[in-house]
RODO-2510 file (C-alpha; in nm, 4 decimals, decimal comma):
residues 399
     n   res          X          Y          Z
     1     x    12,3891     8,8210     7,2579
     2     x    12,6007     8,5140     7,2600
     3     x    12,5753     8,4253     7,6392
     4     x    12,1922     8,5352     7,6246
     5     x    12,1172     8,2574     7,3875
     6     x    12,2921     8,0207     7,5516
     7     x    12,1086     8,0984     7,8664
     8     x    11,7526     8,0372     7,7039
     9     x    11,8824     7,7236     7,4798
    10     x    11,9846     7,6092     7,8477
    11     x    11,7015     7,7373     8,0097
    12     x    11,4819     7,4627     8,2159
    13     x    11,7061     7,1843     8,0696
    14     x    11,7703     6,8157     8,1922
    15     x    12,0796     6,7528     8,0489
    16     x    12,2566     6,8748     7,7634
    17     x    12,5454     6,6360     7,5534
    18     x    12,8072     6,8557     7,3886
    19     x    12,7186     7,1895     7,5187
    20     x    13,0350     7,2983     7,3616
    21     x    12,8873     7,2232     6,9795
    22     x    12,5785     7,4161     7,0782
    23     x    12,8319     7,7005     7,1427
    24     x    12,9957     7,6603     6,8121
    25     x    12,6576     7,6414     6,6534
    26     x    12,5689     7,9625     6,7811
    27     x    12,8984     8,1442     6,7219
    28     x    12,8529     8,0466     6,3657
    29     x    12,5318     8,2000     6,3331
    30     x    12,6238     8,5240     6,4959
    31     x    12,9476     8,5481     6,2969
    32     x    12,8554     8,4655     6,0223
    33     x    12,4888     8,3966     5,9774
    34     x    12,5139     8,0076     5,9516
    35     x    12,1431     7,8549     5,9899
    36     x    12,1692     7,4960     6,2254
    37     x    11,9248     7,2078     6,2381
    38     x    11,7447     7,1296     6,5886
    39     x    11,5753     6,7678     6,5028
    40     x    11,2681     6,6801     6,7210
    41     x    11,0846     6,3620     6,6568
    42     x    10,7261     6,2898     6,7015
    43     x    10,5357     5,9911     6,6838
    44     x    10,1645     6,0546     6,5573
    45     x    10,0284     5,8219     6,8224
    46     x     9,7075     6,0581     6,9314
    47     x     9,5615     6,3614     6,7789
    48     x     9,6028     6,5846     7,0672
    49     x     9,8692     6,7536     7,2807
    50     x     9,9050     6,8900     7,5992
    51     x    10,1364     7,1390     7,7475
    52     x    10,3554     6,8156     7,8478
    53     x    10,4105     6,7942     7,4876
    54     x    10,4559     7,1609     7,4351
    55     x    10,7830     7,1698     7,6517
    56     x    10,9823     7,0425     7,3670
    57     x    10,8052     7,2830     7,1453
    58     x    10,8976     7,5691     7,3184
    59     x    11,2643     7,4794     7,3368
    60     x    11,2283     7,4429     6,9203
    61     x    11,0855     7,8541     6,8945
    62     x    11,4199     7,9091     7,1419
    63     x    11,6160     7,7727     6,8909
    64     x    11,4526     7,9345     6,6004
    65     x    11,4843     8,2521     6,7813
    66     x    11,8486     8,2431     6,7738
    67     x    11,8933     8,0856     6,4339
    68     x    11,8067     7,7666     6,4024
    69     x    11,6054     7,5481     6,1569
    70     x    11,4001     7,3095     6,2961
    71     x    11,3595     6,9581     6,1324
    72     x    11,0064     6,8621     6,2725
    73     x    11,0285     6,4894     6,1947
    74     x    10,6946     6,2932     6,1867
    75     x    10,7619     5,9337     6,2887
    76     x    10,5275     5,7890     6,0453
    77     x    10,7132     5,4921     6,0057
    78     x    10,8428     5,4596     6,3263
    79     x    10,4727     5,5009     6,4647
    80     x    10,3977     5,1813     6,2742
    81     x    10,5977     5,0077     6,5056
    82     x    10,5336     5,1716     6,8050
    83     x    10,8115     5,3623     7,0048
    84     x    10,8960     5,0901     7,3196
    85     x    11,0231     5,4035     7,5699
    86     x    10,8927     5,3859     7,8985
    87     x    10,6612     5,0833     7,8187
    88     x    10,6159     4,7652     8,0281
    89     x    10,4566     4,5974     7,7030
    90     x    10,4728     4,5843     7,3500
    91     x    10,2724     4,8960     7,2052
    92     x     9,9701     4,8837     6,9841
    93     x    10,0789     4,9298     6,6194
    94     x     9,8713     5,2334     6,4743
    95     x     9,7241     5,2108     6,1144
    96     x     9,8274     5,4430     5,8350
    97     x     9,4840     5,5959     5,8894
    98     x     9,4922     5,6794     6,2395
    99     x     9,8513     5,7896     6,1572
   100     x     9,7532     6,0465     5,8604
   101     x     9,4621     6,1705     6,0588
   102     x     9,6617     6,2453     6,4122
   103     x     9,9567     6,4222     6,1576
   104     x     9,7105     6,6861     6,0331
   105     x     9,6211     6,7458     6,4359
   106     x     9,9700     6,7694     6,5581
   107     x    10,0757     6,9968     6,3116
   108     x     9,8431     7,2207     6,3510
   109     x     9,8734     7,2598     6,7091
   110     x    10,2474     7,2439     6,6924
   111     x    10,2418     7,5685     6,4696
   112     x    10,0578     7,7623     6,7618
   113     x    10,4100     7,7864     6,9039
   114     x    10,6532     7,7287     6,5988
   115     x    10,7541     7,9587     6,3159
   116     x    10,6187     7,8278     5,9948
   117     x    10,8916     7,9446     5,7625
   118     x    11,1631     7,8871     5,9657
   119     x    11,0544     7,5248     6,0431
   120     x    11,0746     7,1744     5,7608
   121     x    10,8385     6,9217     5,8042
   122     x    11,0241     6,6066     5,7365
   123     x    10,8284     6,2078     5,7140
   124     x    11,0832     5,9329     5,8306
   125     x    10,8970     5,6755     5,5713
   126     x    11,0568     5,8790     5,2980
   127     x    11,3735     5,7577     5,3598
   128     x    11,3084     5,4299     5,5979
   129     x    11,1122     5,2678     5,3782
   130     x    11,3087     5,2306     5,0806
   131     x    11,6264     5,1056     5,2924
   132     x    11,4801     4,7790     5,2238
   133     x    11,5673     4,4674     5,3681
   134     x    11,9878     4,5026     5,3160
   135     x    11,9694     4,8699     5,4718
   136     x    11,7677     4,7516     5,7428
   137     x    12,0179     4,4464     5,8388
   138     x    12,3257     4,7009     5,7679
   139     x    12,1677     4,9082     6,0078
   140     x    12,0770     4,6094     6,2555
   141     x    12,4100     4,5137     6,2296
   142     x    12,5652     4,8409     6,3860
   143     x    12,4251     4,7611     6,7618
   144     x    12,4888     4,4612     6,9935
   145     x    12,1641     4,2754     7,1672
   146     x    12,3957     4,3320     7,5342
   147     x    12,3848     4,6989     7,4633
   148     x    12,0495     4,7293     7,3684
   149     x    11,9438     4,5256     7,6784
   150     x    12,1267     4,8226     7,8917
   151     x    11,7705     4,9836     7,8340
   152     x    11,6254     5,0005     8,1516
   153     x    11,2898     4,9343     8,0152
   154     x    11,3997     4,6539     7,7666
   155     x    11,6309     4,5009     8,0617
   156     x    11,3626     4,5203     8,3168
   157     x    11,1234     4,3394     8,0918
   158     x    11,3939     4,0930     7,9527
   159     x    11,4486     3,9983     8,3774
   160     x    11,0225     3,9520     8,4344
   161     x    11,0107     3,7783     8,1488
   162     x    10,7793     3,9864     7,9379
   163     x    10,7602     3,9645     7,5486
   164     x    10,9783     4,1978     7,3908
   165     x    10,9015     4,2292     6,9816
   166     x    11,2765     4,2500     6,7848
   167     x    11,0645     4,5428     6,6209
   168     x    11,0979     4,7152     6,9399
   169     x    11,5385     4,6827     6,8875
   170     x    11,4514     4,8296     6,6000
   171     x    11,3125     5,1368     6,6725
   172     x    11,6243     5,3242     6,8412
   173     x    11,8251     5,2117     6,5623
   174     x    11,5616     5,4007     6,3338
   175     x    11,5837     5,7266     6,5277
   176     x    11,8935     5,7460     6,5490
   177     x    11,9129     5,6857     6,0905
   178     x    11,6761     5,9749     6,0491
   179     x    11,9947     6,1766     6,2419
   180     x    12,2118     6,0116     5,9555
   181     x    11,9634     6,1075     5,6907
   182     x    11,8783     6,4462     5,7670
   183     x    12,2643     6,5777     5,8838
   184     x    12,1331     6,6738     6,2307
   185     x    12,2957     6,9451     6,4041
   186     x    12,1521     6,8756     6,7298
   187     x    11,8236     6,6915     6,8479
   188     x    11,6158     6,7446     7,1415
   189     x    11,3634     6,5017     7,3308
   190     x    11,2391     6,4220     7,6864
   191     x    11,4588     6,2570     7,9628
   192     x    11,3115     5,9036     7,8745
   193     x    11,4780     5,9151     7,5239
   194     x    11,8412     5,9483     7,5844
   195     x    11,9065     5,5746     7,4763
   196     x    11,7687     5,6998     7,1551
   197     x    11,8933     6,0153     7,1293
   198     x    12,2224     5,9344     7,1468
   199     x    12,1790     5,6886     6,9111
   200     x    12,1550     5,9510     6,6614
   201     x    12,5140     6,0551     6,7749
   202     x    12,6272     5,6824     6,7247
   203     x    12,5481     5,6463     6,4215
   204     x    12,6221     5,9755     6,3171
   205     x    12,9796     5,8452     6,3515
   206     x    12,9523     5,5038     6,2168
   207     x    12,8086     5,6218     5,9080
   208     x    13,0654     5,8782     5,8621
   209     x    12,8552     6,1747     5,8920
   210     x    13,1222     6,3992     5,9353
   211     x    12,9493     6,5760     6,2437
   212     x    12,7881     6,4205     6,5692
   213     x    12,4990     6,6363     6,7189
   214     x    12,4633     6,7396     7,0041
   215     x    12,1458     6,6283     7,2300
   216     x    11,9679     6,8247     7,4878
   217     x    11,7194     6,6523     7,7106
   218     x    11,3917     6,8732     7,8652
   219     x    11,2528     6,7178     8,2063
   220     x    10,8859     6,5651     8,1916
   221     x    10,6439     6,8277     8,2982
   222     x    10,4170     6,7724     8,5745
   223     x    10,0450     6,7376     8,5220
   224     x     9,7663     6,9622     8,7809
   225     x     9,8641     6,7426     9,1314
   226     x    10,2056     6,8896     9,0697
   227     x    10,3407     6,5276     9,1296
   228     x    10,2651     6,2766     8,8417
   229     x    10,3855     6,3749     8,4407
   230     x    10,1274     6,5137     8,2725
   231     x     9,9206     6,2382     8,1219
   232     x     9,5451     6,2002     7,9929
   233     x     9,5366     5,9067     8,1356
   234     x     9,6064     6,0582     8,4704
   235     x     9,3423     6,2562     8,4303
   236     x     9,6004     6,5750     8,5429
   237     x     9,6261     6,7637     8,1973
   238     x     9,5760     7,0655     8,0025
   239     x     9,5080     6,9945     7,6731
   240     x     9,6397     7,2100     7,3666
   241     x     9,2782     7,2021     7,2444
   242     x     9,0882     7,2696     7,5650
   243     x     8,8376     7,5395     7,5648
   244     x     8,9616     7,8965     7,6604
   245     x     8,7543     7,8361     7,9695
   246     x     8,8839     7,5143     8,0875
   247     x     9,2483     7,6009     7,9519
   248     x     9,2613     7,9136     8,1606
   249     x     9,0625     7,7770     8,4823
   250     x     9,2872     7,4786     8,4775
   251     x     9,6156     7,6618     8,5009
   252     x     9,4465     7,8541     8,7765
   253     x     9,4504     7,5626     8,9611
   254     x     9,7867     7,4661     8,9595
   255     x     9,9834     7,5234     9,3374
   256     x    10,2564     7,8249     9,3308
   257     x    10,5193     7,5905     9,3655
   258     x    10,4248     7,4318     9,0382
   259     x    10,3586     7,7930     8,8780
   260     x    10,7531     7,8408     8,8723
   261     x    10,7781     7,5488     8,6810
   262     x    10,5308     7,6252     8,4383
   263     x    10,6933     7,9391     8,3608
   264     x    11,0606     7,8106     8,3436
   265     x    10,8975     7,5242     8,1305
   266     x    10,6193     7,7174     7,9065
   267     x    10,6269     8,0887     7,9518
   268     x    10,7959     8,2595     7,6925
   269     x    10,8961     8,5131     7,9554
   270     x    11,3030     8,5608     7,9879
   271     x    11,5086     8,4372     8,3030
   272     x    11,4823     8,7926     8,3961
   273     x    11,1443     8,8637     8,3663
   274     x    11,0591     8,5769     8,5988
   275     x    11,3118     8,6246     8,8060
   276     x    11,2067     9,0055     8,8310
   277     x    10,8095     8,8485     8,8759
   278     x    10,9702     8,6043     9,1476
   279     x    11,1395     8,8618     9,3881
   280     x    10,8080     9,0486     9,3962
   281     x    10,6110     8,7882     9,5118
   282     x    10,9023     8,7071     9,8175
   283     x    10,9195     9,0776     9,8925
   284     x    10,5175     9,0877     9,9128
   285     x    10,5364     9,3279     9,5730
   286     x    10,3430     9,1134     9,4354
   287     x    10,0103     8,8485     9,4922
   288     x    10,0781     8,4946     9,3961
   289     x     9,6913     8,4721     9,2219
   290     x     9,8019     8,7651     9,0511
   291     x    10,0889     8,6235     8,8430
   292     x     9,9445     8,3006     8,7952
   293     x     9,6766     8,5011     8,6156
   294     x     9,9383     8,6893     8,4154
   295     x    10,0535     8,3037     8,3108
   296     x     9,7299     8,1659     8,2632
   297     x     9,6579     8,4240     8,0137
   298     x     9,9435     8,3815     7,8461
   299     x     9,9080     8,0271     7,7792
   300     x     9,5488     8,0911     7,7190
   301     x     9,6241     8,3491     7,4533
   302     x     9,8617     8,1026     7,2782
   303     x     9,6409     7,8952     7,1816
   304     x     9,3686     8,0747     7,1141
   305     x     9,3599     8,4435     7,1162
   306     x     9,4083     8,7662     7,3719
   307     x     9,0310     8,8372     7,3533
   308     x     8,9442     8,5021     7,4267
   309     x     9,1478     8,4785     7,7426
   310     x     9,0521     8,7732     7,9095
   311     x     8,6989     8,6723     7,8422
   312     x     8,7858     8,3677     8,0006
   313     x     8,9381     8,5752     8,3102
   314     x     8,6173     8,7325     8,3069
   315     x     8,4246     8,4437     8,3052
   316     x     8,6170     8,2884     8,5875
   317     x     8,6230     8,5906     8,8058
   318     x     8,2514     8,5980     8,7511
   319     x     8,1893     8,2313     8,8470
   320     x     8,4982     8,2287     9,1368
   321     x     8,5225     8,5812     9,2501
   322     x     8,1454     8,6161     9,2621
   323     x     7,9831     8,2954     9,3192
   324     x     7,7595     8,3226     9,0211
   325     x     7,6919     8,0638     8,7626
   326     x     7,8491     8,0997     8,4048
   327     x     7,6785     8,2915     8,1270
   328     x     7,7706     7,9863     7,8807
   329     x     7,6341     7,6207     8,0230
   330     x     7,5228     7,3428     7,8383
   331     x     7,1977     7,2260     7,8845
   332     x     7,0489     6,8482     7,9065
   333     x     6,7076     6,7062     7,9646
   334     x     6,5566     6,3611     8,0504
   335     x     6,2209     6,2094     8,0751
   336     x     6,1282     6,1345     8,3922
   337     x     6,3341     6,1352     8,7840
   338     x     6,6554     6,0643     8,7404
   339     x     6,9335     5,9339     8,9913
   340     x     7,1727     6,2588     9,0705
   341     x     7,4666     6,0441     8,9808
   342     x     7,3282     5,9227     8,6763
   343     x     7,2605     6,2452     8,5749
   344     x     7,5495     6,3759     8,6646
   345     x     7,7202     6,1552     8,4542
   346     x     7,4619     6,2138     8,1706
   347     x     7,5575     6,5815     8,1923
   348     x     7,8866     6,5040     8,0947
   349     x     8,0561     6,6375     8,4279
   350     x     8,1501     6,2964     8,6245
   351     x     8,3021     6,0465     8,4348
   352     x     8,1508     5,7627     8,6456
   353     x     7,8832     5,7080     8,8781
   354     x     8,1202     5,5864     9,1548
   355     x     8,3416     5,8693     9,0686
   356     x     8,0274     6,1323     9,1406
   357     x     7,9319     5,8928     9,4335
   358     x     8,2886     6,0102     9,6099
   359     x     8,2746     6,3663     9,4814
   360     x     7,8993     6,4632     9,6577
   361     x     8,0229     6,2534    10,0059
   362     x     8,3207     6,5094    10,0008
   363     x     8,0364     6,7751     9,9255
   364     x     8,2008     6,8762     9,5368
   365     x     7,8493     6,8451     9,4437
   366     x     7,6170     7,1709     9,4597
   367     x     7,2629     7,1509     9,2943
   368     x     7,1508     7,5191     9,2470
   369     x     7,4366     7,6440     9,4271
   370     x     7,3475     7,4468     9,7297
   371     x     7,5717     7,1592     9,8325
   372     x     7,3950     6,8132     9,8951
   373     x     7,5130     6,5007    10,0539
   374     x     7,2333     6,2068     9,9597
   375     x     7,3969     5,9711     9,7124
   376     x     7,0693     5,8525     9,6310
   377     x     6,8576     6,1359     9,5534
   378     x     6,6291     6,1613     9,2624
   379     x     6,5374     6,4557     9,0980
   380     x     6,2391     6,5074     8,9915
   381     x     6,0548     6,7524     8,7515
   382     x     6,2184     7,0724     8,7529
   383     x     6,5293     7,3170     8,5954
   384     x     6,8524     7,1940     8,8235
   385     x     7,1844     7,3647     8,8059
   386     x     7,4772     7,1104     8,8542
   387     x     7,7546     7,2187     8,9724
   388     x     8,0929     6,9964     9,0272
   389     x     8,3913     7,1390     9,2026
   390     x     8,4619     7,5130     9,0931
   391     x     8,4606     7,4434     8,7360
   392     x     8,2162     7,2063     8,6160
   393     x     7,8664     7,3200     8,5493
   394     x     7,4935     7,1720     8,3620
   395     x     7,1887     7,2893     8,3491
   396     x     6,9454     6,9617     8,3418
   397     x     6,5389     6,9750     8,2847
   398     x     6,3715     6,7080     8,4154
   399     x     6,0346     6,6632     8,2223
***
């Protein structure tokens, strides 16, 4: 049982820091039914995941499976200052509104995957805030400027001489305290934090913790073009809170190289269940488009219901398998003839007219199942069926 749960803990990893804790951890549960604490941190910076985000959620339900107690720590004070990772310029500082409101949404969605009662939702201002101004210089005082410049991000803006705030110093050094505060046996993040996930080990040891956890990094997932992270500014996402539809079609979509991924990454599958799925599709056993259905239910079903993904299945098959047009499209109207891109982007199914300008010259753009190929037609009174790509419908009435 041991090995086994160091397999899955393992499982799609980056890197792990003191494997060799993680090990202890474990024997301590099994031997004697010790609970551990798995820290993840988020900063409430939008109200909405996607399954990039979900990666490290999954890894937390792997530890609570094999018994750990997860310390879901809301960056609410950190988010006030804005979390510098990655970023080629200072971050816009959130208000404690926008803050409040995007906690209630991640929450939410992040108990889709996690086990309520085995998880303790923990606020960083609880215990930031009232450090005051000598705990905050005590803690400033535990980290050099050189070392913080061995950031790649701070040292790469330090060299093109772009404005870094000292708030942004600050924030590692805040991380890595709420690892001080809450006794943390080991804490989890992306690839991008290790600076400030092992900060949390630092300081562990300067304040005399009496423990240093141990860190395991989870790689960035890749968004639909199987290249770029998954991003909504990319455009290459599947949102947490995407319609069964969408959620299901979109997962469709992804290549079968990328499928792999998705289950190593998301599926709560075992090694040897997808290694058992994997040999049948190399010994012909089994059809590619057959287990990325099996996934993109499963994902599907997660965060929403069964029922409602295999009515999405349905629905797909109907539109994809069959070439007909789905039972449940939103309708639009407008007075008078109307551009096609305009109304395309009217109908909520291009985001720009340029953008459905490119899609109907690479003939994306079907009206009444038909493709077309004039960028400038006008349509005039009449019921038209948009259609964009495989998964984008409208029905518009021109009056």
């Amino acid at each position: 049982m041991l090995e086994e749960a160091l397999r899955e803990i393992n499982r799609g990893s980056a890197e792990i820091i003191d494997n060799e804790r993680i090990k202890k951890l474990l024997k301590a549960y099994y031997d004697e039914g010790k609970i551990y604490t798995v820290k993840c941190g988020f900063d409430p910076t939008a109200p909405d995941l996607h399954l990039g985000h979900t990666v490290l959620l999954q890894k937390l339900a792997t530890f609570q499976k094999y018994g750990a107690r997860v310390q879901f720590l809301i960056g609410d004070f950190t988010a006030t200052i804005g979390d510098p990772t990655g970023k080629s310029a200072t971050r816009k500082v959130l208000s404690k509104e926008e803050i409040a409101k995007n906690i209630v949404s991640y929450t939410t969605q992040a108990f889709k995957i996690l086990d309520e009662s085995k998880t303790d939702i923990v606020y960083n201002n609880d215990w930031l805030e009232p450090l005051g101004a000598n705990g905050m210089l005590e803690l400033a005082s535990t980290l050099t400027v050189a070392r913080m410049l061995e950031r790649d991000d701070f040292s790469k803006r330090f060299e093109s001489q772009t404005p870094i705030a000292v708030s942004e110093f600050i924030y590692p050094l805040l991380q890595g305290y709420d690892s001080v505060y809450l006794k943390s046996d080991v804490e989890i993040g992306g690839t991008d934090q290790k600076f400030n996930l092992l900060m949390g080990r630092q300081l562990q040891k300067t304040y005399d913790v009496k423990k240093q956890q141990a860190v395991l990094m989870m790689p960035i997932l890749e968004g639909l073009d199987g290249v770029q992270k998954m991003s909504k500014s990319l455009n290459n996402y599947i949102g947490v809170a995407d319609e069964p539809n969408d959620m299901f079609g979109k997962v469709l979509s992804i290549s079968d190289e990328l499928m792999w991924r998705f289950y190593l990454l998301l599926s709560t599958k075992s090694l040897d269940e997808i290694a058992s799925v994997k040999n049948g599709v190399l010994d012909g056993t089994l059809h590619p488009k057959k287990v990325k259905e099996e996934l993109a239910l499963e994902i599907t079903a997660r965060y929403h219901s069964k029922e409602l993904a295999l009515v999405a299945k349905a629905e797909f098959d109907k539109v994809h398998s069959k070439s007909q047009i789905p039972t449940d499209i939103k309708e639009f109207s407008c007075d008078g003839e109307v551009w096609i891109a305009k109304a395309l982007v009217d109908c909520n199914i291009e985001p720009s007219t340029s953008q459905a300008r490119r899609d109907i010259k690479q003939g994306a753009v079907k009206i009444n199942q038909e493709k077309i190929d004039d960028i400038q037609l006008q349509l005039t009174t009449g019921v038209y069926i948009l259609q964009v790509g495989k998964r984008k419908f409208a029905k518009l009435k021109v009056n």
